[in-house]
C-alpha positions in Angstrom: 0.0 0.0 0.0 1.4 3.1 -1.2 1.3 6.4 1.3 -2.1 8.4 0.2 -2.8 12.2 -0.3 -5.3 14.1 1.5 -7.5 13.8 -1.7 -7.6 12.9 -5.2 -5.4 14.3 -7.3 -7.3 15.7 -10.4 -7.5 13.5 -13.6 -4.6 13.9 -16.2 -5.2 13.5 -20.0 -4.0 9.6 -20.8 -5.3 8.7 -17.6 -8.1 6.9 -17.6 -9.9 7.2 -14.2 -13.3 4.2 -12.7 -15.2 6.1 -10.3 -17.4 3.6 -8.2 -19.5 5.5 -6.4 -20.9 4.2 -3.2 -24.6 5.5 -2.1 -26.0 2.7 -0.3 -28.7 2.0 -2.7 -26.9 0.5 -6.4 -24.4 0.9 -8.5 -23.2 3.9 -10.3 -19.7 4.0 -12.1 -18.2 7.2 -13.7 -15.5 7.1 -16.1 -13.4 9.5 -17.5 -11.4 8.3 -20.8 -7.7 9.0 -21.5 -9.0 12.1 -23.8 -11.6 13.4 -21.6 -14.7 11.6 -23.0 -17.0 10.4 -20.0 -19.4 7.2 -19.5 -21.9 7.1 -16.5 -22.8 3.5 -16.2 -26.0 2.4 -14.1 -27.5 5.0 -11.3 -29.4 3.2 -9.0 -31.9 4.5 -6.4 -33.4 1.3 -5.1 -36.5 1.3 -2.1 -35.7 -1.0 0.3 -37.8 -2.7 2.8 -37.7 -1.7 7.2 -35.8 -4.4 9.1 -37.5 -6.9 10.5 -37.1 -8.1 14.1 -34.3 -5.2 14.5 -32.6 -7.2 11.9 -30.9 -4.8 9.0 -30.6 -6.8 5.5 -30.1 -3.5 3.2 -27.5 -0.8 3.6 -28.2 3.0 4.8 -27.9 5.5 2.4 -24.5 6.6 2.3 -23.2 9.5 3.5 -26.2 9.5 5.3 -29.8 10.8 4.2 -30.0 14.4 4.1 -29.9 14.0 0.5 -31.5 12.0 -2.0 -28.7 9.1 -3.5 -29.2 10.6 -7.1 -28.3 13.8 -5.8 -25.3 12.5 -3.8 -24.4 11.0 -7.1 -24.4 14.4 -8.7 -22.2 16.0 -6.0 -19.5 13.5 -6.6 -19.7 14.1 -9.7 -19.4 17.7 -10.0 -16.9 17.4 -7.4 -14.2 15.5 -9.3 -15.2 16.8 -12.8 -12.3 19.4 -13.3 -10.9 19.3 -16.4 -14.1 20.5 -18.3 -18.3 20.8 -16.9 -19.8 17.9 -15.8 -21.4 16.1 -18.8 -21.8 12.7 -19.9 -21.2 11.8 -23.3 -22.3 8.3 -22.8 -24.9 7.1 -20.3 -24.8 3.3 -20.3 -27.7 1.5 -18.5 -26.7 -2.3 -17.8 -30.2 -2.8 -17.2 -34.1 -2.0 -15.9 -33.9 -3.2 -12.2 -34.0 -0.5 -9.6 -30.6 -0.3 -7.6 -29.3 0.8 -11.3 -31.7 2.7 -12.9 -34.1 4.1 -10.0 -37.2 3.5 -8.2 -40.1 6.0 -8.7 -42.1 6.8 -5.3 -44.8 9.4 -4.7 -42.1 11.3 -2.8 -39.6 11.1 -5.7 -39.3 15.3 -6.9 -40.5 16.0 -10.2 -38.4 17.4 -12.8 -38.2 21.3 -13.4 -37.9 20.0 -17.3 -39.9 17.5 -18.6 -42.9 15.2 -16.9 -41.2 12.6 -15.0 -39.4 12.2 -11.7 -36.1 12.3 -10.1 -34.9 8.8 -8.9 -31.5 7.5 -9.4 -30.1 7.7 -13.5 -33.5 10.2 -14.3 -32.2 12.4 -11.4 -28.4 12.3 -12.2 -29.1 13.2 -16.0 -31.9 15.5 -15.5 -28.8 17.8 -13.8 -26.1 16.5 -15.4 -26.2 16.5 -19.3 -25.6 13.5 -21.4 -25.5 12.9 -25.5 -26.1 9.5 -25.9 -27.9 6.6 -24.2 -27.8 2.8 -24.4 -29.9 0.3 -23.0 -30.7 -3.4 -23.7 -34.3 -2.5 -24.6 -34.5 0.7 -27.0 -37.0 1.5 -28.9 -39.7 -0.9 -28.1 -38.3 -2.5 -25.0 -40.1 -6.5 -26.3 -37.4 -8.8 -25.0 -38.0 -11.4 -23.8 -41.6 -10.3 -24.2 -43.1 -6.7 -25.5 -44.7 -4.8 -22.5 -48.4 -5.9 -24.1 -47.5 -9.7 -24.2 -46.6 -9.2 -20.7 -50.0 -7.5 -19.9 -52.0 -9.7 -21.5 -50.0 -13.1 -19.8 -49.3 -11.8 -16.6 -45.9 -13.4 -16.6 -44.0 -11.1 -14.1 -40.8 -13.7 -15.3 -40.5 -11.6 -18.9 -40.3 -8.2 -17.7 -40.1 -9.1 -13.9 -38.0 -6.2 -13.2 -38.6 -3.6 -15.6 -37.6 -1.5 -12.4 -39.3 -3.1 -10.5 -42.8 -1.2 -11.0 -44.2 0.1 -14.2 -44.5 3.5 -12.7 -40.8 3.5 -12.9 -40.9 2.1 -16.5 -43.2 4.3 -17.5 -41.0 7.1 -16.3 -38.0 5.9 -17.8 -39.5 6.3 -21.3 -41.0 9.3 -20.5 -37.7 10.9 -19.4 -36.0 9.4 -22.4 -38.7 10.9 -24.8 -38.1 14.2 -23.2 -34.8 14.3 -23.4 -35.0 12.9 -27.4 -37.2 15.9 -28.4 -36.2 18.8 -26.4 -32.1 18.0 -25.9 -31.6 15.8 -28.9 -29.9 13.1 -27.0 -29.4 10.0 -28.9 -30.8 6.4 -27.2 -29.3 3.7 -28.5 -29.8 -0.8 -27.7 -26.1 -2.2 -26.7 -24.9 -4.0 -29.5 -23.1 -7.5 -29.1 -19.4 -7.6 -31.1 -19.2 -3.6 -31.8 -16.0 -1.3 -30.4 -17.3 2.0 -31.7 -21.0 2.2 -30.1 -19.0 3.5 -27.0 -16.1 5.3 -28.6 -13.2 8.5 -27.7 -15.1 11.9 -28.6 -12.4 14.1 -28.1 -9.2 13.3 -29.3 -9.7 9.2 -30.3 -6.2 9.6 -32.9 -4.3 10.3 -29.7 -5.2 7.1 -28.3 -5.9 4.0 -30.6 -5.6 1.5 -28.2 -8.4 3.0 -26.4 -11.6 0.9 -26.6 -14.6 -0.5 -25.4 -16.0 -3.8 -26.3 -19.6 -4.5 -26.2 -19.7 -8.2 -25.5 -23.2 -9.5 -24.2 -26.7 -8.4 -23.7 -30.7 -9.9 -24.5 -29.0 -13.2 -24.9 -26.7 -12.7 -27.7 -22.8 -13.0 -26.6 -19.7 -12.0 -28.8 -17.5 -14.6 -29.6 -14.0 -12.7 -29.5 -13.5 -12.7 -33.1 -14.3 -9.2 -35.2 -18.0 -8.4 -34.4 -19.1 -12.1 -34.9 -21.7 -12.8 -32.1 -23.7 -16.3 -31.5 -26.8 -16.7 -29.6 -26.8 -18.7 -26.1 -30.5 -17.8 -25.1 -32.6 -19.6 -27.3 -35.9 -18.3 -29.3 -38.3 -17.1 -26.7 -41.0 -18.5 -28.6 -39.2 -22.3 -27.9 -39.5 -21.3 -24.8 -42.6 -21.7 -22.6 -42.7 -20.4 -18.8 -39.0 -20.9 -18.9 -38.4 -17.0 -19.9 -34.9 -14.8 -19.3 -35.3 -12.5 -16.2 -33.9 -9.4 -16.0 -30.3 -10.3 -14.6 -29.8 -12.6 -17.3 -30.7 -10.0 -20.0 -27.6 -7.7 -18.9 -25.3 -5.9 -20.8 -21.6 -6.6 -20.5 -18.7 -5.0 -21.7 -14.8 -4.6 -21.6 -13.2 -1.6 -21.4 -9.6 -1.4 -22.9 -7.0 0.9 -22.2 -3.2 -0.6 -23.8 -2.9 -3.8 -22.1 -5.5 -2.7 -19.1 -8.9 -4.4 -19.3 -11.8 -3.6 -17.3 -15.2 -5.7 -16.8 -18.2 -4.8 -15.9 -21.3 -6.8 -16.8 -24.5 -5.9 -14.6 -26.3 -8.8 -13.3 -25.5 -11.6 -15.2 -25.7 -14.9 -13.7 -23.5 -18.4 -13.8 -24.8 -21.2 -11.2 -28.1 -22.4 -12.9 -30.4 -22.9 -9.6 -32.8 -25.6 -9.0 -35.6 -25.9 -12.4 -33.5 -23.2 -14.2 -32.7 -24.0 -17.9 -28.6 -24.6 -18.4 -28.6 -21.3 -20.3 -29.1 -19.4 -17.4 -25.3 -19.4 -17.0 -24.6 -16.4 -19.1 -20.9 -16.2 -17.3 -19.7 -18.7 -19.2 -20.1 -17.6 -22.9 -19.2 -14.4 -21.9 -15.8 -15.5 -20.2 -14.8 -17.2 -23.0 -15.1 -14.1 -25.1 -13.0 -11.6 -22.7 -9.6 -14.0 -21.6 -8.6 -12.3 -18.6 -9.0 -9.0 -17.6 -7.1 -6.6 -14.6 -10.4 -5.4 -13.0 -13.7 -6.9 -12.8 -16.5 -5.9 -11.3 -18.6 -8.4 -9.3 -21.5 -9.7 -11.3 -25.3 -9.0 -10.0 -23.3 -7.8 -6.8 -21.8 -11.1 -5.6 -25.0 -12.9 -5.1 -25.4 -16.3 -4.7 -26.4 -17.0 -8.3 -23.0 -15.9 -10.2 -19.1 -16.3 -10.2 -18.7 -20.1 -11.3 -15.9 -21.9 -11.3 -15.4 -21.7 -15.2 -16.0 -17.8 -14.8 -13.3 -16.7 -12.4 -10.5 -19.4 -13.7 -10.8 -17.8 -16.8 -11.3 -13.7 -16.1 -9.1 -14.4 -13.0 -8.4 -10.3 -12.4 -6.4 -9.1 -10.2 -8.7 -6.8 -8.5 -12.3 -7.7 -8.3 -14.6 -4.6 -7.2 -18.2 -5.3 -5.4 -20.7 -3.0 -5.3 -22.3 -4.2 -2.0 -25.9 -3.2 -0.1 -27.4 -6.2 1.3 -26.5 -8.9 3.9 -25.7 -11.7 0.6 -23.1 -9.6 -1.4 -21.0 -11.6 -1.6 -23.0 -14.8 -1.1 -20.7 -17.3 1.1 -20.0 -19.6 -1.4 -19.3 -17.0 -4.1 -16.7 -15.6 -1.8 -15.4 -18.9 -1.8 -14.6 -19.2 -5.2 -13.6 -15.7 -5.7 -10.7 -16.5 -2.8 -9.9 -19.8 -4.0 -6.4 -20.7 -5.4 -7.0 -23.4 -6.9 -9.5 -22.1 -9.6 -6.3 -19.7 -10.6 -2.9 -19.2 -8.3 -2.0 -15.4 -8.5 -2.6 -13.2 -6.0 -6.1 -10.9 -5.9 -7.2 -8.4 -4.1 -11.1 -7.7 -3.4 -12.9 -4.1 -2.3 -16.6 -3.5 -1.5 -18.2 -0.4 -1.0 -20.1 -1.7 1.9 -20.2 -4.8 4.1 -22.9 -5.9 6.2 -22.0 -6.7 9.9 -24.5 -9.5 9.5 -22.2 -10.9 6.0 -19.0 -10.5 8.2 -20.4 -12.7 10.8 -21.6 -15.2 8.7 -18.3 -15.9 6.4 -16.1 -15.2 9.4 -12.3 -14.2 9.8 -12.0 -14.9 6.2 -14.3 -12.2 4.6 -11.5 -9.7 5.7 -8.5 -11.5 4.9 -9.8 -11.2 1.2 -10.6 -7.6 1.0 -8.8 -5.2 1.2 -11.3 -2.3 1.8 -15.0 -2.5 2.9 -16.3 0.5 2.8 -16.1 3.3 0.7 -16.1 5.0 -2.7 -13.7 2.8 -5.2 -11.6 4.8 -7.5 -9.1 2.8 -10.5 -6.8 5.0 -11.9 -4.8 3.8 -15.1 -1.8 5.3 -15.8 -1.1 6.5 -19.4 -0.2 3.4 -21.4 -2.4 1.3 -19.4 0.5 -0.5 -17.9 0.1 0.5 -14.2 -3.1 1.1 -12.4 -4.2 2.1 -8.6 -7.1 1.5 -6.7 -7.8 4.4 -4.2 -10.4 4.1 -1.4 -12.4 7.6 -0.8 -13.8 8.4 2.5 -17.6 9.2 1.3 -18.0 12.5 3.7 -14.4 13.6 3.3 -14.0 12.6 -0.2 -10.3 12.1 1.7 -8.1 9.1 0.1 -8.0 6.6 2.8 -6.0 4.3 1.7 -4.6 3.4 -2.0 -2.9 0.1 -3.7 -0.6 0.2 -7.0 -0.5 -3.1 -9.8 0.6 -3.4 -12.4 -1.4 -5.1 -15.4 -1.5 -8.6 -15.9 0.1 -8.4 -19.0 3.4 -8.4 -16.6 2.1 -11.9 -16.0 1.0 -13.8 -18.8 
């Protein structure tokens, strides 16, 4: 561990900086590029249910609650934005649950723009602007099922998570179609096998090894060659009650900078539970498309559904990143595997933004000889090049660096 400075040192251009920014209540990553192009991915605003029996499953909002986790989002933000206004030039949305796009409430604020509330990603981009969108569902959001067919059968297994409610879905379109006709932002489905959907804006001949690699999403996977792409879910229509849920419909994607690769792939899932079909494991495909990679982020949060064996042998990063809010991230046997030397030897190190006291108790002694930090806002830093990297903990009143660790990139190692 290297010695840290009182705060983060502003972003350099050819540095490519991974905010993950810890609310309590989802995910939210920011990126900033090497040439100053930024990505938002995910802004989640989830409810979450009282404890029951004094017993706390869900974490507080962090800081604390004298604001809204959107607009803590936005404060970070604008915080560590310096080298030009706070804007987003890509807004990725992994997917439609609630702890990453938002949950609407009748206490959610309206917007002071268009006719639709301020909850998680609607929130953050109503005050932050953004040119481009991309989902899994745009335009007519119909996979597995269209939002009639799902009507009409009741099946809360198609769309079982549009957010979670279809107030929230039908404030997610409404916010998109306001921001389409009176900001001319472009929305956009993630595309399996492309490198340019999410591309440099600013200075891209500066930096051609600069990339990001759209890999999986709606149950089409890219097979690592050119834009070539295979289907691993097959035809809805084959496939009776037995339908994709929302985790399963993810996007995932690699980001490349040099010989640094970064994964991050929403809620996919890998260990096909009891009456699942085999092609719930969507880790698999997907693994065998990326090779290993320096940093990944813990799929659908480390829950007990994901991270089989065949998964982390074969992404094996270095640094694995979890962003934690309930008493199962990780899920005891997924910490198992993510510790375990015998599905791949080198050393790793994991970080949370949160742990429960009840997970600690559970998994023991152990659950903190594998992590390095538990709490906190999780920051990667690449160096130009993309041979070296840090991961810096931030205090998330302070926005002080608490502590901060230096790789280098598993190219070194190969």
């Amino acid at each position: 561990m290297a010695d840290t400075d009182d705060h983060l040192t502003p972003w350099e251009p050819g540095q490519m900086d991974i905010h993950h920014i810890n609310t309590g209540r989802g995910n939210c990553t920011y990126c900033v590029l090497p040439d100053g192009t930024t990505l938002l991915i995910d802004a989640g605003e989830m409810e979450v249910e009282p404890p029951v029996d004094g017993i706390q499953r869900r974490t507080d909002v962090v800081p604390d609650d004298s604001r809204l986790p959107w607009e803590w989002i936005v404060r970070y933000i604008e915080t560590v934005t310096r080298h030009r206004d706070p804007e987003f030039d890509y807004v990725w949305l992994t997917h439609f649950h609630s702890d990453h796009l938002g949950y609407v409430k009748e206490s959610s604020p309206t917007s002071d723009h268009g006719a639709y509330r301020l909850t998680g990603l609607t929130g953050v981009c109503d005050r932050i602007p953004f040119h481009k969108l991309i989902d899994r569902g745009w335009p007519d959001n119909g996979y597995p099922l269209s939002a009639a067919e799902t009507r009409l059968a009741d099946r809360s297994s198609a769309r079982e998570g549009f957010a979670n409610s279809q107030a929230t879905e039908d404030n997610y379109i409404a916010f998109l179609e306001w921001h389409r006709s009176e900001r001319d932002v472009v929305v956009e489905r993630f595309d399996p096998g492309r490198r340019d959907q999410i591309a440099l804006k600013r200075n891209a001949d500066a930096y051609p090894e600069v990339y990001f690699q759209n890999v999986y999403c709606n149950g089409v996977v890219w097979t690592g060659k050119g834009q070539e792409t295979r289907q691993v879910i097959p035809d809805v229509a084959t496939l009776g009650d037995s339908l994709p849920n929302e985790n399963t419909c993810s996007c995932a994607g690699v980001l490349h900078s040099g010989p640094f690769r970064y994964f991050a792939g929403g809620d996919i899932t890998g260990i096909v539970e009891m009456g699942k079909p085999d092609w719930f494991d969507i880790e698999s495909p997907v693994a065998d498309a990326i090779g290993r990679v320096d940093v990944a982020v813990l799929n659908h949060h480390g829950h007990r559904d994901t991270h089989n064996e065949h998964f982390v042998s074969t992404v094996r990063p270095r640094v694995w990143i979890g962003h934690s809010w309930s008493a199962d991230h990780p899920g005891q046997g997924v910490f198992s595997r993510l510790i375990s030397r015998f599905l791949y030897d080198e050393d790793r190190d994991m970080f949370a933004t949160n742990m429960m006291d009840a997970n600690r108790a559970v998994i023991g002694p152990r659950l903190d000889q594998g992590y390095r930090s538990t709490q906190g806002h999780i920051v990667v830093r690449v160096e130009p090049g993309g041979e070296r990297y840090s991961v810096m903990i931030l205090d998330e009143s302070t926005m002080s660096v608490k502590d901060r660790y230096e790789y280098n990139t598993s190219s070194h190692f190969d």
